[in-house]
C-alpha positions in Angstrom: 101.7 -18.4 156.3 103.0 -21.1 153.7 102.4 -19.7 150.5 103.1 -21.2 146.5 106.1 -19.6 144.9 106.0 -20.9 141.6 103.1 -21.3 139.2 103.7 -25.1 139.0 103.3 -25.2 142.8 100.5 -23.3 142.8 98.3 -25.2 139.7 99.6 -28.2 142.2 98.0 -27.3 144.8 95.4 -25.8 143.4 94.4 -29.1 141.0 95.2 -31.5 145.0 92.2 -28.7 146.7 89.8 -29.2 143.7 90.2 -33.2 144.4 89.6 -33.2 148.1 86.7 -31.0 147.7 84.8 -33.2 145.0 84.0 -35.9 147.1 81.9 -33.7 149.6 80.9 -31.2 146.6 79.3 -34.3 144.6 76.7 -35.4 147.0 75.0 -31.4 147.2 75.0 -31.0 143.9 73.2 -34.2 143.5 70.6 -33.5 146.0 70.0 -30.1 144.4 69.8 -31.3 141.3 67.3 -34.3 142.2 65.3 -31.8 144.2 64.4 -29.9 140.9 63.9 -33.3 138.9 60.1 -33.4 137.7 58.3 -30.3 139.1 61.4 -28.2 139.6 60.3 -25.5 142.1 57.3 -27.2 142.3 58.8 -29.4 144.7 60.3 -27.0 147.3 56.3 -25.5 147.3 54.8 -28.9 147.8 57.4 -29.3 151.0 55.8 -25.7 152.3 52.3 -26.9 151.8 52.7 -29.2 154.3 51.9 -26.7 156.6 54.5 -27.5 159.3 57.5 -26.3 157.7 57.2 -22.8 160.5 56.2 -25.3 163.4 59.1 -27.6 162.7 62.0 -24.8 162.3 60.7 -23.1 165.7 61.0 -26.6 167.0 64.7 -26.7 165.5 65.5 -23.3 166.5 64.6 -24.1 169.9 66.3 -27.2 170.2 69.5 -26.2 168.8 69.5 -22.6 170.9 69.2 -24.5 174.1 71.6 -27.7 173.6 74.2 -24.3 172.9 74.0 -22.7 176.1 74.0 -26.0 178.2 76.8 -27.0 176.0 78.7 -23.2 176.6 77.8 -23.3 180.5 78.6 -27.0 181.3 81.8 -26.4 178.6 83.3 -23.3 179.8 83.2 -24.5 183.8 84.5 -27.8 183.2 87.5 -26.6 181.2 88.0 -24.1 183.5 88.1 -26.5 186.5 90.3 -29.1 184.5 92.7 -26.7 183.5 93.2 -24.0 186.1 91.8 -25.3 189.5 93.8 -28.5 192.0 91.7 -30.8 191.9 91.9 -34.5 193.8 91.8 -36.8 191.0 91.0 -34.4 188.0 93.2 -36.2 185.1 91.1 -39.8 186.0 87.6 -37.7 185.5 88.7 -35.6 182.3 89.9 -39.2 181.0 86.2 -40.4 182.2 85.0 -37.7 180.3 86.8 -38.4 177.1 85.6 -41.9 177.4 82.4 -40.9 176.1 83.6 -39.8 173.4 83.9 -43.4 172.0 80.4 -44.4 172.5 78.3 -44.5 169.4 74.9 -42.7 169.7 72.8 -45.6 168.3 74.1 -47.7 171.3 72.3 -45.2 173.7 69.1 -44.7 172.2 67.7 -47.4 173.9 69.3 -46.2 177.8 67.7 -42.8 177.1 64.0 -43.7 175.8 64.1 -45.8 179.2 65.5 -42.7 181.2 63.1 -40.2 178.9 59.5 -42.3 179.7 61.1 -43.4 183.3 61.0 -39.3 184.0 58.1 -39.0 182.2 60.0 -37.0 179.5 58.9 -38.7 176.7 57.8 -36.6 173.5 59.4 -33.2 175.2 62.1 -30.7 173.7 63.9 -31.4 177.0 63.9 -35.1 176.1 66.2 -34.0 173.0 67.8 -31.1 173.8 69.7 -33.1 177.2 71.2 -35.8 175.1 72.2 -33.4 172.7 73.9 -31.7 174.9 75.9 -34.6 176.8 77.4 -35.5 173.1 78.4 -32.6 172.7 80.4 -31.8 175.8 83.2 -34.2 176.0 84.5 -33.0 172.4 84.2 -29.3 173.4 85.9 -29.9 176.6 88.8 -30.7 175.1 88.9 -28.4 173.1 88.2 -25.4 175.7 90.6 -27.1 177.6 93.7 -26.7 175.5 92.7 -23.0 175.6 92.1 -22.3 179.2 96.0 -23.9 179.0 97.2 -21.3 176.8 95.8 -18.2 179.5 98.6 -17.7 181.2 98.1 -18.1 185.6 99.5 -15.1 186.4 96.7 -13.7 185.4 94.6 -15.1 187.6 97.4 -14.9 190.8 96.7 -10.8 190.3 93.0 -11.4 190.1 93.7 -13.0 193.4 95.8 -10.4 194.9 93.0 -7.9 193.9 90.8 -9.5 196.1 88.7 -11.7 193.4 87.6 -15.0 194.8 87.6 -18.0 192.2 84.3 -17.4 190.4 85.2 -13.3 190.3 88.5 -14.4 188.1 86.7 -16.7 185.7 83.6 -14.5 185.3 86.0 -11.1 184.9 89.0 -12.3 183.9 89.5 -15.8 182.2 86.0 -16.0 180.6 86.3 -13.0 177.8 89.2 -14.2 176.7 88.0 -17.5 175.6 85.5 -15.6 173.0 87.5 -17.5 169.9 87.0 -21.1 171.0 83.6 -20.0 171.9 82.5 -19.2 168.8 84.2 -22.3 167.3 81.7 -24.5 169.9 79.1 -22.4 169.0 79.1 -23.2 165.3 79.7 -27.0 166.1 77.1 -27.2 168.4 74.9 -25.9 165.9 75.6 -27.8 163.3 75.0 -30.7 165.6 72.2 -30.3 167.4 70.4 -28.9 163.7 71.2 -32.0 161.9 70.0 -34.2 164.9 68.0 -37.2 163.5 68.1 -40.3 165.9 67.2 -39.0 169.0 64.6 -36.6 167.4 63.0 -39.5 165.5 63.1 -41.3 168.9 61.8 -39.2 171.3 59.2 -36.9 169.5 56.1 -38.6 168.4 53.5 -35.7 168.3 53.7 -33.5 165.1 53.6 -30.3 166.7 56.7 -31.4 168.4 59.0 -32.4 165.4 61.6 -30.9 163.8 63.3 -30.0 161.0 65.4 -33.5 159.8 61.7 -35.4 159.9 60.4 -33.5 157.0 61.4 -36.0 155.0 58.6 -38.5 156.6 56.0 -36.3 154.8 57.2 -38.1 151.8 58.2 -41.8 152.7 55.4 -44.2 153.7 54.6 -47.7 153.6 52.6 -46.9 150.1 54.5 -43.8 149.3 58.0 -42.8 148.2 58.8 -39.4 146.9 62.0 -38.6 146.6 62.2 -35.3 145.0 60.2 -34.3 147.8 62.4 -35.7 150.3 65.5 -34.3 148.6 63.9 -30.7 148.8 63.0 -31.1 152.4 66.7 -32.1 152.8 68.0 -28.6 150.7 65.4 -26.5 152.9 66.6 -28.4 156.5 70.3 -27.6 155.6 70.0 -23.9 154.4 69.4 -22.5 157.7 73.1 -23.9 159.1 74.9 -23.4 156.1 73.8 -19.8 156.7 74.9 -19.4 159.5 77.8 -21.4 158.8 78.9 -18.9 156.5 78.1 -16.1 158.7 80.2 -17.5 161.5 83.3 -19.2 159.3 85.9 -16.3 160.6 85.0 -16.5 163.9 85.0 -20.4 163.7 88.0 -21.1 162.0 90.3 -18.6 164.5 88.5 -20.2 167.6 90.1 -24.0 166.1 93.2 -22.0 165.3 93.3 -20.7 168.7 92.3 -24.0 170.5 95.3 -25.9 168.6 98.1 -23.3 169.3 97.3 -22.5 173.2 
């Protein structure tokens, strides 16, 4: 690991950390601090007395679960396919695949309210959690990829001689060994499909059906506009992944470290 050896060096880099972090420090600070302007804590209570602060974080919650296993499951036996399996023609769909990752989500909102009320989808979980899910799949199968690289074949030519079929070697073999970049999707996903706003705001018209990032509308209105309320939905709506971003840094930041060496 690099490491300072001198005390100039290390005030360097210490003063160079400091500056990058202000930029993205500044912003939260702010919010908390206009959150408590006026009533103080009386704001955060007057965001609860809404009375949809439990239905909206259930909503969230259920969401952001569900997008994470169709992100693992679609992730996971894509990368495995891409990387480990012949394939006609597998390096022209992975470069398909990676193509979406250039296309903004505001472009597509109005392709999947058409798709949503054409199914008859419209103002359902499913109606958020699917296109949360296809954004999030093309990033994380590259980055399973790389790793399902790293696992050396042999492994699975003795799986083979052992009598395994395919699925047998990825279920037994190949698949507890990707645990690090798993966790490292896992946290993204997370974050992703929590802080959701567009397609939520979209797709989600009845209130028992709204989630967390809409709090906010409690307080903006054609005659209204409360922004210390709105700034303490925001610090309530980004405690719950900052938790569990916190919780699940270690395991994160091996499963990028893994994904980048393999």
């Amino acid at each position: 690991m690099f490491e300072a050896r001198t005390r100039r060096s290390r005030i360097g880099l210490q003063v160079l950390a400091t500056l990058l972090v202000l930029p993205f420090l500044a912003p939260l600070v702010a919010m908390v601090q206009g959150s408590l302007a006026g009533q103080g804590v009386g704001n955060y209570r007057k965001v609860f007395h809404t009375g949809v602060v439990g239905t909206y974080f259930r909503n969230s919650l259920l969401i952001a679960v569900s997008t994470i296993a169709l992100v693992y499951v679609c992730t996971m036996l894509a990368a495995f396919g891409f990387a480990k399996l012949r394939i006609a023609g597998k390096e022209i769909w992975f470069w398909m695949l990676l193509v979406a990752l250039t296309m903004p989500e505001a472009v597509l909102l109005t392709p999947l309210f058409v798709t949503a009320s054409t199914f008859d989808l419209y103002d359902q979980l499913i109606a958020v959690i699917l296109p949360l899910a296809a954004l999030q799949v093309p990033f994380t199968v590259l980055l399973a990829r790389n790793f399902f690289d790293g696992i050396p074949t042999e492994l699975m030519e003795a799986g083979r001689v052992d009598g395994a079929n395919v699925f047998q070697v990825f279920w037994r073999i190949l698949l507890p060994l990707t645990r690090p970049i798993a966790a490292a999707i896992v946290v993204l996903t997370l974050i992703n499909a929590w802080n959701a706003y567009l397609i939520p705001m979209l797709m989600l018209n009845s209130p028992g059906k709204q989630v967390f990032t809409l709090l906010r509308s409690f307080f903006t209105s054609q005659y209204t506009n409360d922004q210390t309320g709105v700034l303490a939905a925001a610090v309530i709506t980004a405690v719950p992944v900052m938790v569990a971003y916190v919780l699940l840094q270690r395991f994160f930041e091996r499963g990028l470290a893994a994904g980048a060496l393999k």
